[in-house]
N, CA, C and O atoms as a GROMACS GRO file, in nm:
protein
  400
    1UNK      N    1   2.042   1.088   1.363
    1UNK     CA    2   1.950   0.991   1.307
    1UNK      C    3   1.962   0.997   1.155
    1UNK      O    4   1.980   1.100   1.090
    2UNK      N    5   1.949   0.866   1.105
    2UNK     CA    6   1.970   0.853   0.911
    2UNK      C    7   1.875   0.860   0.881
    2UNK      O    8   1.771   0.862   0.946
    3UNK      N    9   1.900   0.866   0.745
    3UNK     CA   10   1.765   0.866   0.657
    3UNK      C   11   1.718   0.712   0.672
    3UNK      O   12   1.798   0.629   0.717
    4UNK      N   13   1.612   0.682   0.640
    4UNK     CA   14   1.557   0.542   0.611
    4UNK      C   15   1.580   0.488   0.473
    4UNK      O   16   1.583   0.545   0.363
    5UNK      N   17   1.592   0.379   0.504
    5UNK     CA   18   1.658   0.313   0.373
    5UNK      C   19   1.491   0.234   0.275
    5UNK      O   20   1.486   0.183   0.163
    6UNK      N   21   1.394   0.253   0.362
    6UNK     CA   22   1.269   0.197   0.320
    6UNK      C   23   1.127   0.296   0.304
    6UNK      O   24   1.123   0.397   0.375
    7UNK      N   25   1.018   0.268   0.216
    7UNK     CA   26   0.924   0.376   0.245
    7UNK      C   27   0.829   0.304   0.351
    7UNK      O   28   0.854   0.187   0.378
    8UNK      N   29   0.711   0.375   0.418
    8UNK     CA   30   0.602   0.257   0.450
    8UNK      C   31   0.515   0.307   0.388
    8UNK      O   32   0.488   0.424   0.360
    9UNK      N   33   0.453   0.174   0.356
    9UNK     CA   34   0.304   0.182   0.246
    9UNK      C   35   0.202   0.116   0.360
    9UNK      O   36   0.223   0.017   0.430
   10UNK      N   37   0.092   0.196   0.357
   10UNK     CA   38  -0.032   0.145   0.436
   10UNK      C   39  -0.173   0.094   0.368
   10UNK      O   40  -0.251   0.185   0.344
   11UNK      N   41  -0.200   0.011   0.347
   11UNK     CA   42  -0.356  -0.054   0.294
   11UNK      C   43  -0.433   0.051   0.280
   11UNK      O   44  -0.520   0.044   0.193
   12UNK      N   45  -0.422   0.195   0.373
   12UNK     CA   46  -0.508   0.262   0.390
   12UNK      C   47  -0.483   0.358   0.211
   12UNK      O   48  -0.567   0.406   0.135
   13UNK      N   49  -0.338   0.352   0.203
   13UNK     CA   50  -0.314   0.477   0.104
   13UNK      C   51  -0.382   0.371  -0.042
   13UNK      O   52  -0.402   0.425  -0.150
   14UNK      N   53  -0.398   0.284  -0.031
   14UNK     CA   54  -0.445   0.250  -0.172
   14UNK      C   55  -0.607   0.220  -0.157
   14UNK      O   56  -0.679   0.157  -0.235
   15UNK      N   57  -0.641   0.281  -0.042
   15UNK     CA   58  -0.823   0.219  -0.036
   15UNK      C   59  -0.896   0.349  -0.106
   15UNK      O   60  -0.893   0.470  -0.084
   16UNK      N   61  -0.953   0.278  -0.187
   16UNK     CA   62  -1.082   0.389  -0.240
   16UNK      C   63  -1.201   0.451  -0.114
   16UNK      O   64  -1.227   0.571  -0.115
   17UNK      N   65  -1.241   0.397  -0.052
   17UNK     CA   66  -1.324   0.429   0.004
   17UNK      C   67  -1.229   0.536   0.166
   17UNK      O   68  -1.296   0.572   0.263
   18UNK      N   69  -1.132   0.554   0.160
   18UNK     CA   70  -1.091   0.648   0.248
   18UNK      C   71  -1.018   0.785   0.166
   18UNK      O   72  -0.934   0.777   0.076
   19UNK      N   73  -1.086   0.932   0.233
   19UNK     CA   74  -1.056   1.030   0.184
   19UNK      C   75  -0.857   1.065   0.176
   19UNK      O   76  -0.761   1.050   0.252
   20UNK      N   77  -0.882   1.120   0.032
   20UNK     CA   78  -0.746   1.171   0.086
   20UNK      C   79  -0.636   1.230   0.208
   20UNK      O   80  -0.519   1.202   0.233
   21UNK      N   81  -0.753   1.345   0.283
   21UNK     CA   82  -0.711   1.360   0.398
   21UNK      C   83  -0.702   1.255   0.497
   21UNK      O   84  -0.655   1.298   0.602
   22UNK      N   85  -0.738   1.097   0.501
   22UNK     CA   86  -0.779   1.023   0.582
   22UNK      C   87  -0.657   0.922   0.528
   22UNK      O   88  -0.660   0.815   0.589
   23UNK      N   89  -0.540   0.931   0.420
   23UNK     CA   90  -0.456   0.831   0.390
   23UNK      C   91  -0.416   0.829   0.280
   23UNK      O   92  -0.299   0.820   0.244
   24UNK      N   93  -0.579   0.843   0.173
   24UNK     CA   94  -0.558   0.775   0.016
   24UNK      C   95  -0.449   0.837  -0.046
   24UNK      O   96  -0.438   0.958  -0.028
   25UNK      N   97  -0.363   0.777  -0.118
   25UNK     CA   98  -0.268   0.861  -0.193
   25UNK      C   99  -0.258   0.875  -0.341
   25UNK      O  100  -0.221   0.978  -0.398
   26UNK      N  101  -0.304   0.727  -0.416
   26UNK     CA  102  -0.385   0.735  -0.554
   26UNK      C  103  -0.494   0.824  -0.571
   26UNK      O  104  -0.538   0.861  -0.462
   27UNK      N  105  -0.530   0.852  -0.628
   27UNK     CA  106  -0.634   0.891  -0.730
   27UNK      C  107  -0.790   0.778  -0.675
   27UNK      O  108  -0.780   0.656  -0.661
   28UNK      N  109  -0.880   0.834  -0.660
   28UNK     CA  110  -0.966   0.722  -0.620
   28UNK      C  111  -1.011   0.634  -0.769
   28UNK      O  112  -1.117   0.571  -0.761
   29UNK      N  113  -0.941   0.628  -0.893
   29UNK     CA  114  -0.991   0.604  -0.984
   29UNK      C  115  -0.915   0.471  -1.045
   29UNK      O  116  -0.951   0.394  -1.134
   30UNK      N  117  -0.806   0.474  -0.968
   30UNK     CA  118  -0.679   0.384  -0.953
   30UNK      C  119  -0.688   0.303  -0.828
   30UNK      O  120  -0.622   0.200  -0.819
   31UNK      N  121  -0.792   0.355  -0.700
   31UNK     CA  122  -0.771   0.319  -0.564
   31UNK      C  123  -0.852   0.206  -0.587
   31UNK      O  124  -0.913   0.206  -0.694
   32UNK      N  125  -0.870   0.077  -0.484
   32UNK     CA  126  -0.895  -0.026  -0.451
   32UNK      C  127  -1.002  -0.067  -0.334
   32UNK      O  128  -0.949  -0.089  -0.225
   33UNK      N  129  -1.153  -0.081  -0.338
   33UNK     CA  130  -1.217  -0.138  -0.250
   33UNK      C  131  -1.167  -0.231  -0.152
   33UNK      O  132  -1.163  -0.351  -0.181
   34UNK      N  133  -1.132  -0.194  -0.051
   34UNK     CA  134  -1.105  -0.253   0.087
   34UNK      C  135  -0.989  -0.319   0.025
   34UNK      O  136  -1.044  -0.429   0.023
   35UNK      N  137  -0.892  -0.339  -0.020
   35UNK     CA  138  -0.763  -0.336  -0.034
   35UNK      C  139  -0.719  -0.510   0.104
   35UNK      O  140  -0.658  -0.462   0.200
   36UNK      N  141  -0.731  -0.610   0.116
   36UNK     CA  142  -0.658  -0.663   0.188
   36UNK      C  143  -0.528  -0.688   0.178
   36UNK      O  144  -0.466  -0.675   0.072
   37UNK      N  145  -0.452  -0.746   0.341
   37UNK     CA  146  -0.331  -0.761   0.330
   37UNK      C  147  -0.263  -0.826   0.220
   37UNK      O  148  -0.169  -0.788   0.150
   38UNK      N  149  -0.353  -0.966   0.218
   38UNK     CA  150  -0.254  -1.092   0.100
   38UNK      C  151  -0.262  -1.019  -0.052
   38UNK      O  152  -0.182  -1.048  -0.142
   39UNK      N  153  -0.367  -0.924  -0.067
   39UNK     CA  154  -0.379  -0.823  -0.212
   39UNK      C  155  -0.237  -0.819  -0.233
   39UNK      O  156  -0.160  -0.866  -0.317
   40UNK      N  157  -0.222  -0.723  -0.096
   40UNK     CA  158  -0.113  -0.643  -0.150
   40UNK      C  159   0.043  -0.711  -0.132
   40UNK      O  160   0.147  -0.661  -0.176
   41UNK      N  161   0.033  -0.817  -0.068
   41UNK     CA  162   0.141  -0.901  -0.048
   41UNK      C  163   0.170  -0.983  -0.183
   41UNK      O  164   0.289  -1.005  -0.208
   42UNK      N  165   0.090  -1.023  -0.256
   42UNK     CA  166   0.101  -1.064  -0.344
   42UNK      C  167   0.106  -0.956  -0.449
   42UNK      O  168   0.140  -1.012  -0.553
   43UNK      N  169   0.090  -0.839  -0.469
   43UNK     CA  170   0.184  -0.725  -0.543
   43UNK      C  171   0.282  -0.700  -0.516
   43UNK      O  172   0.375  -0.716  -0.594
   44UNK      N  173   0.296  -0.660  -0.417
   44UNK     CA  174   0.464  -0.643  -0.394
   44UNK      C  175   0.573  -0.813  -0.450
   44UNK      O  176   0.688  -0.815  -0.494
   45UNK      N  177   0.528  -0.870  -0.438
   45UNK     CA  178   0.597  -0.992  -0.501
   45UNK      C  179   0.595  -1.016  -0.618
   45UNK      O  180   0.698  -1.061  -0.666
   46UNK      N  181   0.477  -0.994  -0.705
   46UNK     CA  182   0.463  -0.966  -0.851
   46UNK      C  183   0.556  -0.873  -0.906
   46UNK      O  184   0.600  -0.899  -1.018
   47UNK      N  185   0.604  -0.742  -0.831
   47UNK     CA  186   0.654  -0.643  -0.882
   47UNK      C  187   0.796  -0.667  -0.839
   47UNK      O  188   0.873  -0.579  -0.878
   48UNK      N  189   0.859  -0.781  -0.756
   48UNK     CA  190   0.996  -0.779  -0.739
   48UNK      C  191   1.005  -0.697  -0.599
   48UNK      O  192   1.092  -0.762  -0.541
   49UNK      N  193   0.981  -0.630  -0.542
   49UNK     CA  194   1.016  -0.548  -0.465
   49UNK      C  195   1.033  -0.629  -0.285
   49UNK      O  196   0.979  -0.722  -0.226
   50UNK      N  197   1.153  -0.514  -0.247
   50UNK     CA  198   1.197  -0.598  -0.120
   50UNK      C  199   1.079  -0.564  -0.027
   50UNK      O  200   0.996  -0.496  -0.087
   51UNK      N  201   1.045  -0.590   0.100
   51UNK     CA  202   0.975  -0.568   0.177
   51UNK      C  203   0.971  -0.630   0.289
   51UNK      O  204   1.009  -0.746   0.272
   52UNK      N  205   0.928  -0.599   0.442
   52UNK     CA  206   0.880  -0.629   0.541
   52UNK      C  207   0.721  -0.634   0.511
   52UNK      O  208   0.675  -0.557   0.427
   53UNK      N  209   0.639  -0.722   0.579
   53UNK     CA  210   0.536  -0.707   0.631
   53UNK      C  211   0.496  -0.703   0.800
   53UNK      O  212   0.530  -0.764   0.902
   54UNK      N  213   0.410  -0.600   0.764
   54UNK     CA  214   0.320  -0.582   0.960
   54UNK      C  215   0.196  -0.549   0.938
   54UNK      O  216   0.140  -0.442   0.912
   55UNK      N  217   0.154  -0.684   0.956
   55UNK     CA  218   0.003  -0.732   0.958
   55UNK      C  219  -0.035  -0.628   1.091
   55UNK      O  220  -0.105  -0.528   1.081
   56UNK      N  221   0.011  -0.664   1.183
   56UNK     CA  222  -0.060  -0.593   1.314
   56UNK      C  223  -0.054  -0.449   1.308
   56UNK      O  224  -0.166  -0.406   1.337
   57UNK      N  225   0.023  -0.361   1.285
   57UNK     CA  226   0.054  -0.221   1.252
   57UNK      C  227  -0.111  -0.141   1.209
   57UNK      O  228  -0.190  -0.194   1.131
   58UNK      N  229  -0.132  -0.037   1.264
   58UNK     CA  230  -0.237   0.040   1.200
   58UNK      C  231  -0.224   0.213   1.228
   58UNK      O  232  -0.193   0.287   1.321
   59UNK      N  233  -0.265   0.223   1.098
   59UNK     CA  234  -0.236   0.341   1.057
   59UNK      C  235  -0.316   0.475   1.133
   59UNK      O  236  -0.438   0.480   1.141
   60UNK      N  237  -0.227   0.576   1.184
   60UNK     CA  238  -0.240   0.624   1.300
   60UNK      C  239  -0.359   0.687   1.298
   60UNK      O  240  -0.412   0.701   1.409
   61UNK      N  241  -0.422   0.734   1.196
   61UNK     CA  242  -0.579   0.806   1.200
   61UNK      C  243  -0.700   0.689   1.160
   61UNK      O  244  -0.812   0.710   1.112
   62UNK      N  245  -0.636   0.559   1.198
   62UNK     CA  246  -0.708   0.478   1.123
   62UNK      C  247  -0.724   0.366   1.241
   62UNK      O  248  -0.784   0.262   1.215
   63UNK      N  249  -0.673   0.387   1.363
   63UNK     CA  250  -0.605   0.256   1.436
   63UNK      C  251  -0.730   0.191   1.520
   63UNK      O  252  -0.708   0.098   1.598
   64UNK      N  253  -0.857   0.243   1.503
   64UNK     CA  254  -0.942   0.165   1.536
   64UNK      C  255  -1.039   0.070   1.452
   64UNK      O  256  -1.142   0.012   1.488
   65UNK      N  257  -0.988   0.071   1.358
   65UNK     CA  258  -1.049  -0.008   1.222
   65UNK      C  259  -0.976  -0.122   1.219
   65UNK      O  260  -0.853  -0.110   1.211
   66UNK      N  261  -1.032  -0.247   1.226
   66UNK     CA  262  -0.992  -0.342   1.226
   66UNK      C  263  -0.909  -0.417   1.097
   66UNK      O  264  -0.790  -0.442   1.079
   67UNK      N  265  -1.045  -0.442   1.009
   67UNK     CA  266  -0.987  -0.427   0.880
   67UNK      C  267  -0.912  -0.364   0.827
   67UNK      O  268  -0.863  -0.428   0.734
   68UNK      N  269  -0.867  -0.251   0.835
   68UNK     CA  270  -0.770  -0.140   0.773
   68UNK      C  271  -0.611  -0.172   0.850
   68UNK      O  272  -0.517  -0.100   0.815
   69UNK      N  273  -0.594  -0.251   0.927
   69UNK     CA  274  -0.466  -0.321   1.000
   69UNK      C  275  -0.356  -0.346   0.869
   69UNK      O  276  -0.376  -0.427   0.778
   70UNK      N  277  -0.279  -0.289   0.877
   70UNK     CA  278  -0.112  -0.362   0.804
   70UNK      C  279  -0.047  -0.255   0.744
   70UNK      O  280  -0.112  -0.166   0.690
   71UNK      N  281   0.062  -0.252   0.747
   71UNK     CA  282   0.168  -0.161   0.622
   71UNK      C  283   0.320  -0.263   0.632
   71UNK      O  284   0.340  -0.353   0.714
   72UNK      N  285   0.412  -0.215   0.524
   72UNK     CA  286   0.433  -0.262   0.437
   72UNK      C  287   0.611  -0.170   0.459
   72UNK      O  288   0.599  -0.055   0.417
   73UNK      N  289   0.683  -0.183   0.486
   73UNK     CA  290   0.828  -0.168   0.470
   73UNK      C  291   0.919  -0.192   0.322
   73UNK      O  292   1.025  -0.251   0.303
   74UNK      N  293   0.829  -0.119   0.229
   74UNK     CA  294   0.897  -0.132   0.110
   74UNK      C  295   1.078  -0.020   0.085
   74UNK      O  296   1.080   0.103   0.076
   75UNK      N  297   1.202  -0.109   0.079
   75UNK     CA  298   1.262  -0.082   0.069
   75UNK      C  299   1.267  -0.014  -0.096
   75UNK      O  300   1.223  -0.046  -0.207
   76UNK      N  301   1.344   0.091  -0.040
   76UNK     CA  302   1.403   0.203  -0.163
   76UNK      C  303   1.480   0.164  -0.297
   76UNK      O  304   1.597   0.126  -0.306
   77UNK      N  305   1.371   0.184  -0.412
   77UNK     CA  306   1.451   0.149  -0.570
   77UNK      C  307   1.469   0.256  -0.601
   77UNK      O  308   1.389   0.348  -0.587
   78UNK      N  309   1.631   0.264  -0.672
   78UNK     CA  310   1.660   0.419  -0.737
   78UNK      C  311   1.562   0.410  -0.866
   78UNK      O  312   1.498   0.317  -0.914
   79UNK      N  313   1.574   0.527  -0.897
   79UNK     CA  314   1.374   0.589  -0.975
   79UNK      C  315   1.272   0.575  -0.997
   79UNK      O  316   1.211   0.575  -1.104
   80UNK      N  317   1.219   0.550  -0.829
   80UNK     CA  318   1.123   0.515  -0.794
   80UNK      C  319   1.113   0.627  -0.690
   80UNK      O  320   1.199   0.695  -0.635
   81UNK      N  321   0.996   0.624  -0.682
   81UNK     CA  322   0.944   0.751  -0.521
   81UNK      C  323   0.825   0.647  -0.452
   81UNK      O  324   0.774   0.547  -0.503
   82UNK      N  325   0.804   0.697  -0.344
   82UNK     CA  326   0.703   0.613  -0.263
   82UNK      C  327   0.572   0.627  -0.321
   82UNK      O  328   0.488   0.540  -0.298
   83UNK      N  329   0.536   0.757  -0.417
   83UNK     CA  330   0.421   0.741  -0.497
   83UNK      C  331   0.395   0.677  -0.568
   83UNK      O  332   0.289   0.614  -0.573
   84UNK      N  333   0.501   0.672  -0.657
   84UNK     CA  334   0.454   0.619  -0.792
   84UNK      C  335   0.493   0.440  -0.751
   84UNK      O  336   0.473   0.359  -0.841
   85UNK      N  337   0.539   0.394  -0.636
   85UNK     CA  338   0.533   0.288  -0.601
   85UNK      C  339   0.387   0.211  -0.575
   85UNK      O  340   0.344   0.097  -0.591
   86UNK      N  341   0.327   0.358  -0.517
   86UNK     CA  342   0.165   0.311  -0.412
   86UNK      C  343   0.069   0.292  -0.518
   86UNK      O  344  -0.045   0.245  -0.515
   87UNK      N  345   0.147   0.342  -0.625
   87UNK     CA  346   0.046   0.357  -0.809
   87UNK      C  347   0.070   0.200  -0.852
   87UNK      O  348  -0.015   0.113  -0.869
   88UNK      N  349   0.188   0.191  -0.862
   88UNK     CA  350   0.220   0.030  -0.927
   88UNK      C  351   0.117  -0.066  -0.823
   88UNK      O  352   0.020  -0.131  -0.864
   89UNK      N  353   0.163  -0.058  -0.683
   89UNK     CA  354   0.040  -0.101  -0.604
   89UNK      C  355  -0.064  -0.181  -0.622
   89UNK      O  356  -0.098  -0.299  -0.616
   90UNK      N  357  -0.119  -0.021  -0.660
   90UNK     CA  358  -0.276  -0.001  -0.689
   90UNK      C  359  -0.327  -0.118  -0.787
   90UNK      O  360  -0.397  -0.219  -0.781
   91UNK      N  361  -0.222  -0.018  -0.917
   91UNK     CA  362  -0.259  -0.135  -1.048
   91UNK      C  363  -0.271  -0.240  -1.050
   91UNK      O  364  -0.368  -0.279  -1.115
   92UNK      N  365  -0.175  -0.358  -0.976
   92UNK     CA  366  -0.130  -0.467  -1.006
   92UNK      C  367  -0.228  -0.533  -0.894
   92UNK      O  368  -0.232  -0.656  -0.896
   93UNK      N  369  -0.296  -0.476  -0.808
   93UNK     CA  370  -0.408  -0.521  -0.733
   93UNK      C  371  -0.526  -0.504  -0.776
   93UNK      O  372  -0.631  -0.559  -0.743
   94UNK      N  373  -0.507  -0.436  -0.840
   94UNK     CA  374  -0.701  -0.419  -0.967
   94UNK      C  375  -0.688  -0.538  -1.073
   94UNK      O  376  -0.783  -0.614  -1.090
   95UNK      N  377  -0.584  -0.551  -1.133
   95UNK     CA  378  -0.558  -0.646  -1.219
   95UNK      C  379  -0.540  -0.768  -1.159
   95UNK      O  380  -0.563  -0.849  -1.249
   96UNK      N  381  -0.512  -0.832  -1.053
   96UNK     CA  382  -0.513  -0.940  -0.996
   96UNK      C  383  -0.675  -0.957  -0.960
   96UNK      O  384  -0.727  -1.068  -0.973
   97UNK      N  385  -0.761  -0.831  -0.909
   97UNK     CA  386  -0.912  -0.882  -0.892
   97UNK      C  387  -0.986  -0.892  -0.996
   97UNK      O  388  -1.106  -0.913  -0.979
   98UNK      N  389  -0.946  -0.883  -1.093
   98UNK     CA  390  -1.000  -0.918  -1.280
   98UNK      C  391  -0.975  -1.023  -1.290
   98UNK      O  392  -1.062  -1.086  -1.351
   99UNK      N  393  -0.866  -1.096  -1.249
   99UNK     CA  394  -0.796  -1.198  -1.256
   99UNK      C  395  -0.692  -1.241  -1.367
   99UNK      O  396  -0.677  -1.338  -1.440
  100UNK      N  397  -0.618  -1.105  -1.341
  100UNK     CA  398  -0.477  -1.084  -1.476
  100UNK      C  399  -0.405  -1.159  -1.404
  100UNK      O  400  -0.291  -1.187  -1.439
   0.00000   0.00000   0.00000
């Protein structure tokens, strides 16, 4: 079996209101109130980046939450890591609810 050529990002890792142990992967200070899908669909497009979406997909400690449904098949940029991706994320979805 290969490596994966993509990371997955889950709605859950950029929600403020879920504990770290429970997903979050920002900083809750950077993280995002209830985070929806089109948020983050429309970041990842702001930022250039390739991607799948799966609306239906839910995140495995999370999979009875309705709202919390989707992740994200962001393919791999050299110097980039899946963190500091879920950071750009974050940002560019706080700044879109300001209305940057």
């Amino acid at each position: 079996m290969g490596r994966k050529n993509y990371w997955v990002v889950w709605l859950i890792n950029l929600d403020s209101s879920v504990s770290r142990g429970g997903g979050r992967v920002v900083p809750r200070s950077l993280a995002v109130d209830n985070p929806t899908f089109e948020e983050v669909l429309r970041a990842l497009d702001s930022l250039g980046l390739k991607y799948e979406a799966h609306p239906e997909k839910r995140h495995p400690r999370h999979w009875f939450e309705e709202g919390k449904a989707g992740c994200f098949y962001v393919y791999k940029v050299e110097g980039l890591n899946r963190r500091r991706v879920i950071r750009q994320l974050a940002q560019v979805v706080r700044s879109l609810r300001r209305g940057g």
